[in-house]
N, CA, C and O atoms as CSV, one atom per row, in Angstrom:
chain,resi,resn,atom,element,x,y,z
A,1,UNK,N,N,17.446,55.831,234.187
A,1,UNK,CA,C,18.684,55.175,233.830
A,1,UNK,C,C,18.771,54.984,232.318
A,1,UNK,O,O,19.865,54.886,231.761
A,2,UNK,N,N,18.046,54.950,231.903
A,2,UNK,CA,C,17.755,54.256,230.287
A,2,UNK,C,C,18.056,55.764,229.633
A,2,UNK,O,O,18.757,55.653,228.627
A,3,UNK,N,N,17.761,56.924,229.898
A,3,UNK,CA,C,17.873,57.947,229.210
A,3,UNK,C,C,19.183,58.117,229.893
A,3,UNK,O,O,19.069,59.323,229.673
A,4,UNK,N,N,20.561,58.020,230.649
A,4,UNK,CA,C,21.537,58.369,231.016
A,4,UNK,C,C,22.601,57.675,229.625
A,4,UNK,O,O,23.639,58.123,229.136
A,5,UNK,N,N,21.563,56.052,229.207
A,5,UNK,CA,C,22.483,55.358,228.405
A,5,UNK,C,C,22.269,55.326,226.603
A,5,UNK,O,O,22.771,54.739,225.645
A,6,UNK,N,N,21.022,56.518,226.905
A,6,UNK,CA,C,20.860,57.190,225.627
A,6,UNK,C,C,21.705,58.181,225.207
A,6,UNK,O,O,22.300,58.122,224.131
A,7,UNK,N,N,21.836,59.458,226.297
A,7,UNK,CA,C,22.144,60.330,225.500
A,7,UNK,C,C,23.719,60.080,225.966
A,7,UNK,O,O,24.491,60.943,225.546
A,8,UNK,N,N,24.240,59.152,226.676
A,8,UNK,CA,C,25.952,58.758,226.533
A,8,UNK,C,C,26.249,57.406,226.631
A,8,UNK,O,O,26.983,56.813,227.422
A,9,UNK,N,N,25.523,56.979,225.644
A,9,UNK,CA,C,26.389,55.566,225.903
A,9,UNK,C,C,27.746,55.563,225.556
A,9,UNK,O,O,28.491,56.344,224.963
A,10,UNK,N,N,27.892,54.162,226.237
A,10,UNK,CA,C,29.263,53.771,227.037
A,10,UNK,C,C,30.009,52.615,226.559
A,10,UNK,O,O,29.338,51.586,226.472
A,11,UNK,N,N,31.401,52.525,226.184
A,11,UNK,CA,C,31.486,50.930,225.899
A,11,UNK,C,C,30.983,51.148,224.684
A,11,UNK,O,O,29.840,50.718,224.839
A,12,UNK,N,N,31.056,51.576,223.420
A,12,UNK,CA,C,30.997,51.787,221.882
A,12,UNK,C,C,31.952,51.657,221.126
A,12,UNK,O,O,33.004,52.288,221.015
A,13,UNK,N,N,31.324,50.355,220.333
A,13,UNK,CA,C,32.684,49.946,219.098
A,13,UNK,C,C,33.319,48.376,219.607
A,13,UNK,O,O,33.297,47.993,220.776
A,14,UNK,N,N,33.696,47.844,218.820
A,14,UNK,CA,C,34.700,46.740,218.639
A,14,UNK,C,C,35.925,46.564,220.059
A,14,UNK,O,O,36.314,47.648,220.495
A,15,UNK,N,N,36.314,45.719,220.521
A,15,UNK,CA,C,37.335,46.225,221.557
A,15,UNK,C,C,38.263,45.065,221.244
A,15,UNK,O,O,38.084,43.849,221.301
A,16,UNK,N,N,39.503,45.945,220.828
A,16,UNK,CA,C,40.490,45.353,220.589
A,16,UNK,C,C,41.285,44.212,221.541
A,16,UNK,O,O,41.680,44.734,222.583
A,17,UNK,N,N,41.476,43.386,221.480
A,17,UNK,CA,C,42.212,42.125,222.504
A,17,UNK,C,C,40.829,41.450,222.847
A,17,UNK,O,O,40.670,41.024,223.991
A,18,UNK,N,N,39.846,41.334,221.938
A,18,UNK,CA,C,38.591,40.945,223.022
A,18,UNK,C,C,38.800,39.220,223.111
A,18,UNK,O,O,39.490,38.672,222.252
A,19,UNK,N,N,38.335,38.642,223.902
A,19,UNK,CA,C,38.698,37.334,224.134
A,19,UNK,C,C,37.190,36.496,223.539
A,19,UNK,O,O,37.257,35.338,223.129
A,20,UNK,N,N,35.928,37.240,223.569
A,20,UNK,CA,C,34.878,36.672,223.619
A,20,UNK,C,C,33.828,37.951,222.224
A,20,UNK,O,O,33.853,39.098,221.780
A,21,UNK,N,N,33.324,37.089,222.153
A,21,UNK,CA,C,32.473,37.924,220.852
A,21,UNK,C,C,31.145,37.248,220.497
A,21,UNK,O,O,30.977,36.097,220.095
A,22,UNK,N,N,30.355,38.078,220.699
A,22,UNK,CA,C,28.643,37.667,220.555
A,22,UNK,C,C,27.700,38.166,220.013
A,22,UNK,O,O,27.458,39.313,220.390
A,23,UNK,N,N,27.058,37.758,219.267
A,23,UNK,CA,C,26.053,38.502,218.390
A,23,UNK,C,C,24.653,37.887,218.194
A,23,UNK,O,O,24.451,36.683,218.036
A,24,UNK,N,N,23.608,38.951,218.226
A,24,UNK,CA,C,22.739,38.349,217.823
A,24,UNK,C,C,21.493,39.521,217.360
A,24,UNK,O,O,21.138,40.626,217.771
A,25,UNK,N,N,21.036,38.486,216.160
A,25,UNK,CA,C,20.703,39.421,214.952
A,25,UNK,C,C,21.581,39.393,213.850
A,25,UNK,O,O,22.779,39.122,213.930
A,26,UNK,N,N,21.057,39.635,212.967
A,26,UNK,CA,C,22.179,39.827,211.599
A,26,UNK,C,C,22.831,41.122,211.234
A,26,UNK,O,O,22.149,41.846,210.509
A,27,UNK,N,N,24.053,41.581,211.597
A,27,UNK,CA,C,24.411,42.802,211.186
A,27,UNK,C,C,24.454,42.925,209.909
A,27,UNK,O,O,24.819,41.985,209.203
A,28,UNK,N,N,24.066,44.171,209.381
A,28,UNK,CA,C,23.568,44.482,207.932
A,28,UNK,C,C,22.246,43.970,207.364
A,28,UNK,O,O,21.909,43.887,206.183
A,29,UNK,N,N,21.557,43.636,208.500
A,29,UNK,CA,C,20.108,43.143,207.681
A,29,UNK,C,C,18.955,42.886,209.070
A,29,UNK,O,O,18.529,41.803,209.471
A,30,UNK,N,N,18.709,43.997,209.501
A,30,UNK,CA,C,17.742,44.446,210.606
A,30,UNK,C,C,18.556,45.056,211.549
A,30,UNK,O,O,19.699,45.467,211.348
A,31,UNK,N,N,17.590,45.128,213.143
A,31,UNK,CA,C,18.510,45.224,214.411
A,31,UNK,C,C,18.908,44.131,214.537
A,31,UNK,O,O,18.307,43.094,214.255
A,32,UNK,N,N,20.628,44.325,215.252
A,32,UNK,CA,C,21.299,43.534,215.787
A,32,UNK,C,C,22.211,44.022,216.992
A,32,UNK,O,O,21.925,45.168,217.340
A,33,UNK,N,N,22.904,43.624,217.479
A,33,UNK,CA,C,23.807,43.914,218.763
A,33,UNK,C,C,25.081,42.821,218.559
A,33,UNK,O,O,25.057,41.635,218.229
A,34,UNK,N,N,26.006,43.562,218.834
A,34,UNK,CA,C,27.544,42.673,218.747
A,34,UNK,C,C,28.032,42.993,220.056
A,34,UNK,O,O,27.842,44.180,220.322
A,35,UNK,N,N,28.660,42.266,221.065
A,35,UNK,CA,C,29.076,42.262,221.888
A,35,UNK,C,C,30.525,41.508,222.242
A,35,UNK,O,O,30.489,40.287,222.092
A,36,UNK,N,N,31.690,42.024,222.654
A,36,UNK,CA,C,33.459,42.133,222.841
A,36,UNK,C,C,33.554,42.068,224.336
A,36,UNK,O,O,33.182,43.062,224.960
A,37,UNK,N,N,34.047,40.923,225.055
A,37,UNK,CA,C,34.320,40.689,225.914
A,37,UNK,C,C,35.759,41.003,226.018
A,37,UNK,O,O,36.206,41.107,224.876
A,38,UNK,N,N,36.885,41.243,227.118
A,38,UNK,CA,C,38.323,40.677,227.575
A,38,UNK,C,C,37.891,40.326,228.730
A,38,UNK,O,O,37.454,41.138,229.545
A,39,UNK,N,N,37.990,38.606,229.002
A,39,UNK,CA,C,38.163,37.730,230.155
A,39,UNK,C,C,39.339,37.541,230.422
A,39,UNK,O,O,40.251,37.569,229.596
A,40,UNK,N,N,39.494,37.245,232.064
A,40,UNK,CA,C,40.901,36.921,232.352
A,40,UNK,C,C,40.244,36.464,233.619
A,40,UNK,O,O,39.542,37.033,234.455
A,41,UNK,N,N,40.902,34.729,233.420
A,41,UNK,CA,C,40.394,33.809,233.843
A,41,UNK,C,C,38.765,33.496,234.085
A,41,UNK,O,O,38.031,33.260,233.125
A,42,UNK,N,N,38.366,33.515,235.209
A,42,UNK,CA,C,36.566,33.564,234.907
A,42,UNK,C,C,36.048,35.390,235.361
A,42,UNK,O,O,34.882,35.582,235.703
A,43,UNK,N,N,36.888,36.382,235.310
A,43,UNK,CA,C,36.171,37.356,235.143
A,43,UNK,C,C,36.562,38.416,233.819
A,43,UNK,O,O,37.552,38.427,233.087
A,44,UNK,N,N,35.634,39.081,233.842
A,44,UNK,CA,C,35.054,40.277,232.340
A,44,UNK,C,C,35.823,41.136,233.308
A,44,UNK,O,O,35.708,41.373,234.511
A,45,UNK,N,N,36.926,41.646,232.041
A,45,UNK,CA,C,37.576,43.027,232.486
A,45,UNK,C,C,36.715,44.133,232.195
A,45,UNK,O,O,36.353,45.080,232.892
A,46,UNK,N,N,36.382,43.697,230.618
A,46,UNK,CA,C,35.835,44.982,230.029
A,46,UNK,C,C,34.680,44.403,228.560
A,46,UNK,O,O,34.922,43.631,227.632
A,47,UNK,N,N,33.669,45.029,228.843
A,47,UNK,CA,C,32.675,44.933,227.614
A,47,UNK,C,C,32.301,45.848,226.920
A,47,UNK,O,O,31.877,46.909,227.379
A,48,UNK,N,N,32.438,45.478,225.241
A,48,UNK,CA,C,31.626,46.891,224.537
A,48,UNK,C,C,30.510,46.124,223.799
A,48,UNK,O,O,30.110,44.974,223.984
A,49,UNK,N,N,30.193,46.867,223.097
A,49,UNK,CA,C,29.059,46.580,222.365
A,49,UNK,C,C,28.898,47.605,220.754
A,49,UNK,O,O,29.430,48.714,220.721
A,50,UNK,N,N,28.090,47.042,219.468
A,50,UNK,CA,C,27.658,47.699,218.659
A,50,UNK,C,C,26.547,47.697,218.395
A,50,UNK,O,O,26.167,46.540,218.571
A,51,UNK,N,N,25.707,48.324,218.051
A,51,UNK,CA,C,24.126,48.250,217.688
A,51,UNK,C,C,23.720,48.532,216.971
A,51,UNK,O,O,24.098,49.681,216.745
A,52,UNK,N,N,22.698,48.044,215.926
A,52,UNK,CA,C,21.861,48.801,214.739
A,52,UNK,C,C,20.570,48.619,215.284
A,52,UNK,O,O,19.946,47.581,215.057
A,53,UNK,N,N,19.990,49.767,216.162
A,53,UNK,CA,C,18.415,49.496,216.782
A,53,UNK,C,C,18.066,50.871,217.226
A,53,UNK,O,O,18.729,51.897,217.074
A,54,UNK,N,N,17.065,50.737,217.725
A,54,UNK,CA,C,16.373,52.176,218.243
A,54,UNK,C,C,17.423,52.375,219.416
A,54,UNK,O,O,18.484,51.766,219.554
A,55,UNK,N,N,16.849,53.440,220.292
A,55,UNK,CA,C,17.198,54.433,221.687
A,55,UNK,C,C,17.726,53.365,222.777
A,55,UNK,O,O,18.720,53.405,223.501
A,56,UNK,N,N,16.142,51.855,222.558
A,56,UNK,CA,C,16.455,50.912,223.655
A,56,UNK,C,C,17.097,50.043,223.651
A,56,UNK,O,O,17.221,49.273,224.603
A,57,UNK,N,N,17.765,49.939,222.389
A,57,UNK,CA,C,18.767,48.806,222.060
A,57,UNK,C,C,20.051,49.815,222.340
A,57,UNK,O,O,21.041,49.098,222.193
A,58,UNK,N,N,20.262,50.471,222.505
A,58,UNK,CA,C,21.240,51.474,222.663
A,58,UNK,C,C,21.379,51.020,224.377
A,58,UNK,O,O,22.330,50.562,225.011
A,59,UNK,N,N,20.370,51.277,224.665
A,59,UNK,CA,C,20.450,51.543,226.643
A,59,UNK,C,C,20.639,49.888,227.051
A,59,UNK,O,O,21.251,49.653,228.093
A,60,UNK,N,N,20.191,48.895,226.350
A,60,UNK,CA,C,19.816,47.858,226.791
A,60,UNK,C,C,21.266,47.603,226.407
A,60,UNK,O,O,21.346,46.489,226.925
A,61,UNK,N,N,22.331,47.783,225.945
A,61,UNK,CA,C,23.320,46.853,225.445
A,61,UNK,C,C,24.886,47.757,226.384
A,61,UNK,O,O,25.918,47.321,226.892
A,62,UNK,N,N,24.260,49.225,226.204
A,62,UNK,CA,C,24.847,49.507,227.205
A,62,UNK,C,C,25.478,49.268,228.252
A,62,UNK,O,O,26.605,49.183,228.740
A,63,UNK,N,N,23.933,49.147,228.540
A,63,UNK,CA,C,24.159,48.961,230.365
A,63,UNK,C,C,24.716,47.552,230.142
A,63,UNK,O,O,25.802,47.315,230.671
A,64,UNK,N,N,24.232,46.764,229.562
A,64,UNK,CA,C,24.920,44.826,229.589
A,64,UNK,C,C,26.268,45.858,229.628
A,64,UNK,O,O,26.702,46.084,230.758
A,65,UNK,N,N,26.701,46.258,228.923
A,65,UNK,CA,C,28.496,46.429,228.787
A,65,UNK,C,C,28.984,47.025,230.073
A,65,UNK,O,O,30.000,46.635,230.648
A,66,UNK,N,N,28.183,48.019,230.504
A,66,UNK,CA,C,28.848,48.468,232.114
A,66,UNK,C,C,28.400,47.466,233.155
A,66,UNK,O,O,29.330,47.215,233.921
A,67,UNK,N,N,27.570,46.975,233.368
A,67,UNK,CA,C,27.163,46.014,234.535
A,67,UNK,C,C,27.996,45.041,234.699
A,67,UNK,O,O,28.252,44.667,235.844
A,68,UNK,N,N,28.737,44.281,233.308
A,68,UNK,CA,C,29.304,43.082,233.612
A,68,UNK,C,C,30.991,43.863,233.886
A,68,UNK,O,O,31.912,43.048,233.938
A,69,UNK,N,N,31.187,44.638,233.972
A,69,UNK,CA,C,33.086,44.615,233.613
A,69,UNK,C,C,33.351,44.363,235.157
A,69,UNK,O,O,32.535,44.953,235.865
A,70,UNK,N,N,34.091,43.789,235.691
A,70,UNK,CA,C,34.221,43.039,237.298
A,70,UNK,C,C,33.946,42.138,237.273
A,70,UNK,O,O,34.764,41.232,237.432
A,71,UNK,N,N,32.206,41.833,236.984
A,71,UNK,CA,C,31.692,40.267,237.695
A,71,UNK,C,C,32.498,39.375,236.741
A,71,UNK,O,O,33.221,39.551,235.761
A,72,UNK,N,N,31.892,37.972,237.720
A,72,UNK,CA,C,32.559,36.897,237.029
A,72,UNK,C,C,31.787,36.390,235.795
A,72,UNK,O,O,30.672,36.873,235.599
A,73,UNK,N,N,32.212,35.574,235.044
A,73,UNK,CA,C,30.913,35.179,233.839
A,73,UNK,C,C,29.892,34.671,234.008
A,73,UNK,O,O,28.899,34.821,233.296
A,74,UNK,N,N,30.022,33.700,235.393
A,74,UNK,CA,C,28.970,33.037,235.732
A,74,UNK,C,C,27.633,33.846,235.952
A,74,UNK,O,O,26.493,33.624,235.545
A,75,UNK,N,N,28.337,35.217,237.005
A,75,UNK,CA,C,27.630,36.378,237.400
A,75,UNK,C,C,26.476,36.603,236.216
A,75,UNK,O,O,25.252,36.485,236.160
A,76,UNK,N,N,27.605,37.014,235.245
A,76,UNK,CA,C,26.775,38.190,234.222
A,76,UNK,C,C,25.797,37.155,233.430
A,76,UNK,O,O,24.777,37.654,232.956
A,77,UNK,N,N,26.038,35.586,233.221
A,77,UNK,CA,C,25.096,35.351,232.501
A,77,UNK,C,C,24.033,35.218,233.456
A,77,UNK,O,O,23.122,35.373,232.644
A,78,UNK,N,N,23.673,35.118,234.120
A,78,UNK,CA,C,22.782,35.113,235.117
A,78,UNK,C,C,22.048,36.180,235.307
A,78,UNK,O,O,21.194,36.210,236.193
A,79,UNK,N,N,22.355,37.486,234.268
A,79,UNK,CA,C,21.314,38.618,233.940
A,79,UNK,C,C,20.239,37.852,232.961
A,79,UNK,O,O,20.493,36.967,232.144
A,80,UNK,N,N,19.136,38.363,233.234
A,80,UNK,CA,C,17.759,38.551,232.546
A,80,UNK,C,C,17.502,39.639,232.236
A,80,UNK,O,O,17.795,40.683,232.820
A,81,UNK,N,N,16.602,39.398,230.740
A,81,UNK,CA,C,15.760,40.762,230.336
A,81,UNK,C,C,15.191,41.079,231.282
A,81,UNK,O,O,15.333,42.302,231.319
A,82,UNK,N,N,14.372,40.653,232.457
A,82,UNK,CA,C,13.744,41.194,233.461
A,82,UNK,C,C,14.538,42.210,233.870
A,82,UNK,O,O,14.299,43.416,233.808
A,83,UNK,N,N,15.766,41.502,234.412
A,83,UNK,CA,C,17.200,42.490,235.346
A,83,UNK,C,C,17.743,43.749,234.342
A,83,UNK,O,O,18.311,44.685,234.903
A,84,UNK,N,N,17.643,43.771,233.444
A,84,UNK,CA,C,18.050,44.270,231.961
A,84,UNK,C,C,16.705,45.651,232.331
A,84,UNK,O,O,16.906,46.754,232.840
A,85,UNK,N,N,15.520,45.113,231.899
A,85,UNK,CA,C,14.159,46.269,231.975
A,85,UNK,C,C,14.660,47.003,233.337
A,85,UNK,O,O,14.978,48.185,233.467
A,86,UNK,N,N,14.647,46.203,234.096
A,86,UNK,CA,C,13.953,46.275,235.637
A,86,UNK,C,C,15.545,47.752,235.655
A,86,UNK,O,O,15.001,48.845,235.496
A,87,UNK,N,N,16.629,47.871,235.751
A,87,UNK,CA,C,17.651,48.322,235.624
A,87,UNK,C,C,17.515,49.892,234.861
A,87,UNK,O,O,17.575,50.985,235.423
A,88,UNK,N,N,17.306,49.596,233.350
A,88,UNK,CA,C,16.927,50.889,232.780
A,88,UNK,C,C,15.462,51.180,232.916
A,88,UNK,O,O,14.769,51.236,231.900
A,89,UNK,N,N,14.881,51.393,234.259
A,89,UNK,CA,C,13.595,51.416,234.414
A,89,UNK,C,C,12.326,52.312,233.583
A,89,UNK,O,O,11.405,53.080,233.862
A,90,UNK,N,N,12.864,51.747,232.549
A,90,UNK,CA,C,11.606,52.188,231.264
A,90,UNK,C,C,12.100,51.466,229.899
A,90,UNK,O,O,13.229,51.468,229.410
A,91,UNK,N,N,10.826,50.804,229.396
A,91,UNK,CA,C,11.248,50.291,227.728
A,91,UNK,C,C,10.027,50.485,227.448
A,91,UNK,O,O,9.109,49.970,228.086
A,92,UNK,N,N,9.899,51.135,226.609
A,92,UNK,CA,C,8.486,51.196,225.893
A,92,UNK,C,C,8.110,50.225,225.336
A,92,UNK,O,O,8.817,49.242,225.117
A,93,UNK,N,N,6.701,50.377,224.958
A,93,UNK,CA,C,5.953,49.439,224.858
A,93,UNK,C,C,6.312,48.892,223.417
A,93,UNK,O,O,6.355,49.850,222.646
A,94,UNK,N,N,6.610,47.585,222.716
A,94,UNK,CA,C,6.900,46.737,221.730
A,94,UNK,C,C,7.870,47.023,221.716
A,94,UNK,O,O,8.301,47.036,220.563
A,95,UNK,N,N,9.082,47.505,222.961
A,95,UNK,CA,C,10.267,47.166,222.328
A,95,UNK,C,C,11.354,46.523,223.317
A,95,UNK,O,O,12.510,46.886,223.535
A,96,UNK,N,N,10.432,45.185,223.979
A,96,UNK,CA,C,10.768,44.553,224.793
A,96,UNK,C,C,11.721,43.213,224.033
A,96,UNK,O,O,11.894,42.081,224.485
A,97,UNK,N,N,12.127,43.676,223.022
A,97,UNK,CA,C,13.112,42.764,222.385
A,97,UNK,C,C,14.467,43.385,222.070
A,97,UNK,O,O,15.402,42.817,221.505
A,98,UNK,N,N,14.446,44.166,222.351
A,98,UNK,CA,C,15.731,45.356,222.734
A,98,UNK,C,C,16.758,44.700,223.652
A,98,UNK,O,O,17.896,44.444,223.258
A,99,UNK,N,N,16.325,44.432,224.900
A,99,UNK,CA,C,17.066,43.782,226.578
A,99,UNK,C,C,17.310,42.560,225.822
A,99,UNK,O,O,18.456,42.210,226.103
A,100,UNK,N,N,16.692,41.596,224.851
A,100,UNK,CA,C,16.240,40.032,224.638
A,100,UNK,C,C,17.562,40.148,223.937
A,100,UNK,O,O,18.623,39.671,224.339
A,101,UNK,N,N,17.330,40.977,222.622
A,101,UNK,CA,C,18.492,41.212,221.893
A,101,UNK,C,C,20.097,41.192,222.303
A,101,UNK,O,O,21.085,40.729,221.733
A,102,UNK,N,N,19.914,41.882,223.513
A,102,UNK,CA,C,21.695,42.648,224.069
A,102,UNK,C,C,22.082,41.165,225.053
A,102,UNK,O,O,23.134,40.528,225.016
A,103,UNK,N,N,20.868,40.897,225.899
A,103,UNK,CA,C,21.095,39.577,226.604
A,103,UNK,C,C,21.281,37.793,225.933
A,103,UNK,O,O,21.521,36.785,226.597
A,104,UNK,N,N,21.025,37.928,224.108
A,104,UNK,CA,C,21.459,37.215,223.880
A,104,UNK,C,C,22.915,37.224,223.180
A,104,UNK,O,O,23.751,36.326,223.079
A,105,UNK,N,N,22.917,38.412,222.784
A,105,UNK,CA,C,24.384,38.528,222.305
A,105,UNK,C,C,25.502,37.995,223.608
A,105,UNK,O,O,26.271,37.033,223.615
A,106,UNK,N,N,25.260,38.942,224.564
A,106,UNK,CA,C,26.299,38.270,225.509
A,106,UNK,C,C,25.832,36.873,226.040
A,106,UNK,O,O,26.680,36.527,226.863
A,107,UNK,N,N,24.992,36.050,225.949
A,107,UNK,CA,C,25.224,35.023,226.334
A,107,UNK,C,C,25.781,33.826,225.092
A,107,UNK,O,O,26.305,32.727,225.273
A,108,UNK,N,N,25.450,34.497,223.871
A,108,UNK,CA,C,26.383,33.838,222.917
A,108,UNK,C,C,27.530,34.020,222.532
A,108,UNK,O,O,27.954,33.615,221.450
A,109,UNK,N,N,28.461,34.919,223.720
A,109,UNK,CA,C,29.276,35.279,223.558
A,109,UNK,C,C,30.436,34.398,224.354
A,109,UNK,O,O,31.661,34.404,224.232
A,110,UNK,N,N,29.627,33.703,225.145
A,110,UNK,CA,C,29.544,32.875,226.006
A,110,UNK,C,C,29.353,31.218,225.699
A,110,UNK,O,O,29.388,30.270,226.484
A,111,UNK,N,N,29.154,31.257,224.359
A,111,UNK,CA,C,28.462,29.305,224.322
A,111,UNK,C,C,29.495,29.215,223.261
A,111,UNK,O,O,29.687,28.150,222.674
């Protein structure tokens, strides 16, 4: 799965009308991940994401952007890096802050 959201990720770029916006990391000064919600009422129509990180920050922020568009918010914050790994079933080794990364953006996208 993780190599499906390498070589096409999905949900790339800024999304215009977004209702919700989350980041974490400093863009322009390491890896980071930005994450664009549109909610309507308590569910995610649609999520994108931006990234400055390796392959797994790519797959890890990804997939956050396709997994949540349907559920409700409650749903999606209720993902874990576990659910995040466990999902793109491979992260190499030291770069288990990749999933940490994408899963805090959207939950500060959220507070």
């Amino acid at each position: 799965m993780a190599l499906s959201h390498i070589n096409n990720p999905r949900n790339v770029g800024p999304l215009e009308g977004a209702t919700h916006y989350g980041v974490a990391g400093v863009p322009g000064d390491g890896p980071f991940v930005q994450m664009w919600f549109i909610v309507s009422g308590d569910q995610i129509e649609r999520g994108t994401y931006k990234t400055y990180g390796c392959p797994t920050s790519i797959a890890s922020a990804s997939m956050i952007a396709e997994l949540v568009a349907g559920k409700s918010v409650e749903t999606a914050l209720s993902l874990t890096e576990r659910d995040v790994i466990g999902l793109l079933a491979y992260v190499p080794e030291g770069k288990g802050d990749c999933p940490t990364r994408a899963i805090t953006a959207l939950q500060n996208a959220f507070s």
